[in-house]
Structure formats: structure tokens, C-alpha cells
C-alpha positions in Angstrom: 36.1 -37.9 31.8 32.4 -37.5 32.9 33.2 -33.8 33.9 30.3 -32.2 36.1 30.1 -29.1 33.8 30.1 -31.7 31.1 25.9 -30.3 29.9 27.1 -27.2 30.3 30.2 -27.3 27.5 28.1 -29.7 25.3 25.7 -26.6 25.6 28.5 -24.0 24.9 29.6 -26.0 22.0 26.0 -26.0 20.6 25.7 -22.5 20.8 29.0 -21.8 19.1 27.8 -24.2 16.4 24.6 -22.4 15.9 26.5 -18.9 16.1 28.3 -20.3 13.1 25.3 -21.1 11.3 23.4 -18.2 11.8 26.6 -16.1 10.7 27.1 -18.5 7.7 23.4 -18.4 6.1 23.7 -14.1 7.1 26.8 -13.7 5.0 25.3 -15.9 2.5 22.3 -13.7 2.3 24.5 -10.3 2.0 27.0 -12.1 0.0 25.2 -13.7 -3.2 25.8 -12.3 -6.4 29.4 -11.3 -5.5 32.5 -13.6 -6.6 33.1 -16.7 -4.9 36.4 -15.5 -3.0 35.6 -11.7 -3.5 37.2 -9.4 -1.2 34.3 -6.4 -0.8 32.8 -5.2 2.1 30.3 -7.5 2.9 29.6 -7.9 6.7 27.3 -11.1 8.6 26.8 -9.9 12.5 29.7 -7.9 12.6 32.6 -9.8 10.8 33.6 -9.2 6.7 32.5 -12.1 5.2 32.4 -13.7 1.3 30.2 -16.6 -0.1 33.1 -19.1 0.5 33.8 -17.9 4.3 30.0 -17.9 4.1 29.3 -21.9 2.8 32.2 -23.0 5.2 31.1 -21.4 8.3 27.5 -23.0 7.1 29.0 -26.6 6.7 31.4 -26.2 10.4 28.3 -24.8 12.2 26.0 -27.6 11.0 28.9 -30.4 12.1 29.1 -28.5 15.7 26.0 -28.1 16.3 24.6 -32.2 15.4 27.9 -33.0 16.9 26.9 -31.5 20.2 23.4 -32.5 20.0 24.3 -36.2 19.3 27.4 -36.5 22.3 28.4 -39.8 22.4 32.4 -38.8 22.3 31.2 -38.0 18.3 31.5 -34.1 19.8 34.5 -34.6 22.1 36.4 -35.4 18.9 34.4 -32.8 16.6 35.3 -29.8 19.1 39.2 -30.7 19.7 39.0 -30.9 16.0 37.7 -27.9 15.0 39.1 -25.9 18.1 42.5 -26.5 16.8 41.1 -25.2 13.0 39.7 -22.5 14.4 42.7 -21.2 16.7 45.3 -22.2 13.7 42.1 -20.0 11.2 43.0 -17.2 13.6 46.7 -17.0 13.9 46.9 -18.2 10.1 44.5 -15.3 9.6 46.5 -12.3 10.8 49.5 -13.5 9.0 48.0 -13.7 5.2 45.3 -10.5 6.6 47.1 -7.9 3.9 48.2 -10.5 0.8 46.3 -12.1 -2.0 46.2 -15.4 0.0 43.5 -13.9 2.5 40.6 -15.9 0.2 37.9 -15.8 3.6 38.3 -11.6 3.4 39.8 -12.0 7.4 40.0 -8.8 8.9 41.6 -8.9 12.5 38.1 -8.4 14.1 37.0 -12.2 12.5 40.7 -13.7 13.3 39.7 -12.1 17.2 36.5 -14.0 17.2 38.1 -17.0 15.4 40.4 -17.5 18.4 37.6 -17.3 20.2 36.0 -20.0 18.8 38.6 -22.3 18.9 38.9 -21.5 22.7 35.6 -22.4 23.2 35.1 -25.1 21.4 38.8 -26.7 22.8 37.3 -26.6 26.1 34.3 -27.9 25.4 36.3 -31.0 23.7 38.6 -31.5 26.4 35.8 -31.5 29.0 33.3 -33.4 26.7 34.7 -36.8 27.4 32.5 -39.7 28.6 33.2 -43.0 30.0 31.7 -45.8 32.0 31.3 -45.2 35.6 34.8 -47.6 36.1 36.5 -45.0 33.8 35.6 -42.3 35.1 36.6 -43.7 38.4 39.8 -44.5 37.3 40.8 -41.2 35.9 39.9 -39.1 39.0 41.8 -41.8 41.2 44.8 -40.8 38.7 43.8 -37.5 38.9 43.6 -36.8 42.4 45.9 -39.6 44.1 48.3 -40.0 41.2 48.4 -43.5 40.9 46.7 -45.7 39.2 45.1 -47.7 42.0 43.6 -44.8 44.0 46.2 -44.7 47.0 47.7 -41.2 47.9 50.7 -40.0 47.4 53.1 -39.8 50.7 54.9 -36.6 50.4 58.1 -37.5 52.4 60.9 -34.4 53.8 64.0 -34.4 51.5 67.0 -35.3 53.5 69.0 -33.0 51.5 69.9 -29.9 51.7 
């Protein structure tokens, strides 16, 4: 709670939002005119993409992105959210990659990348977390000491053998 780094992963979480984006409105572009859930070899910075792996990378980025700008917790819950969509996307991904039920035309480059994601964005959840200056307190007393009122722990020799 109240992590140091905690600008920084708000700022990675951004950026990953915006990547999203930006890939979303490219494989728009490249994608319009072809069916919805077509499977052809349209690529957006790298990764095969269709109109509807196109819209929903749109709509995610979007949410990350005014999530991170916003904080407030809002994004703490956005990105352990979506991290865990987006590491299930890729794992889900490599599965279906070669049946009729791959609709987002994965490839294993975009299930890669999707992991990726979702590792990003999970860390920028689990460190995103804020908290008044007594809760914040109280978790690193926990954290550090191990108990809830901030005394150490006594590590005492084992009398057993």
C-alpha cells in the first residue's frame, strides 16, 4: 500500500493502455472491410489482428489508460482485472491457436505479448494500492515485523534436535 515505485507502475500501466490503443485503432485501420472474426493476414505493429481483436483491444486500452490516469484504487482494481484477462487471453490463446474457436486470429507471437501484458499490468495492480498514511503504516509494520502492532519478531534457538 503506498509503494514508492507506486508513479512509476501507474506510469507502466498507462503505457500498456495506450500500447493497446494504438495497436487497436492500427488493426482497425488495416482490418476494415474484412469480416468481423476473419481469420486473414492482417497485422497492427507486429501481431495478426481482426476488427473484433481490433474494437476490443480499442475498448481495454481506453479503460487502462483513464484507469491509470484517474488512480484513486479505480486502476489498482482495473489492472488486477485485466492482468488476469490478459494472462488467461494468453494461455487460453495457445490452446484454441489451430481450431475454429481462435475468433481474435491469435498466433503464438500475440499470446507472447499477451502474457506480457497481463504481467505488466498484474504488477502494476498489486503495487497500485493506496491508503491513508495509518494504513500504509500498518501494512509495512505487518510487513516488516509481522505483527500487527509493529513489534519484532524474537527468533528464539529450537531446543530440539
Amino acid at each position: 500500500m503506498n509503494h514508492r515505485l507506486r508513479p512509476f507502475y501507474r506510469g507502466l500501466a498507462f503505457l500498456i493502455g495506450l500500447y493497446l490503443l494504438v495497436f487497436g485503432i492500427v488493426g482497425l485501420i488495416v482490418s476494415w472491410g474484412d469480416p468481423f472474426f476473419g481469420r486473414g493476414d492482417n497485422y497492427a505493429l507486429g501481431l495478426k489482428t481482426n476488427t473484433a481483436f481490433a474494437l476490443l483491444s480499442i475498448i481495454v486500452g481506453a479503460v487502462v489508460a483513464i484507469g491509470a490516469l484517474y488512480g484513486r484504487n479505480i486502476d489498482h482494481f482495473i489492472n488486477i482485472v485485466a492482468g488476469g484477462v490478459f494472462m488467461f487471453a494468453g494461455v487460453f490463446g495457445l490452446i484454441i491457436i489451430r481450431s475454429d474457436l481462435n475468433k481474435l486470429n491469435f498466433t503464438v507471437a500475440t499470446c507472447v505479448v499477451s502474457s506480457l501484458v497481463g504481467t505488466g499490468l498484474l504488477i502494476a495492480g498489486l503495487y497500485g494500492k493506496t491508503g491513508s498514511r495509518e494504513d500504509a503504516r500498518r501494512e509495512e509494520s505487518m510487513r516488516v515485523a509481522g505483527s500487527p502492532k509493529g513489534e519484532p519478531r524474537r527468533m528464539t534457538p529450537s531446543t530440539s534436535s
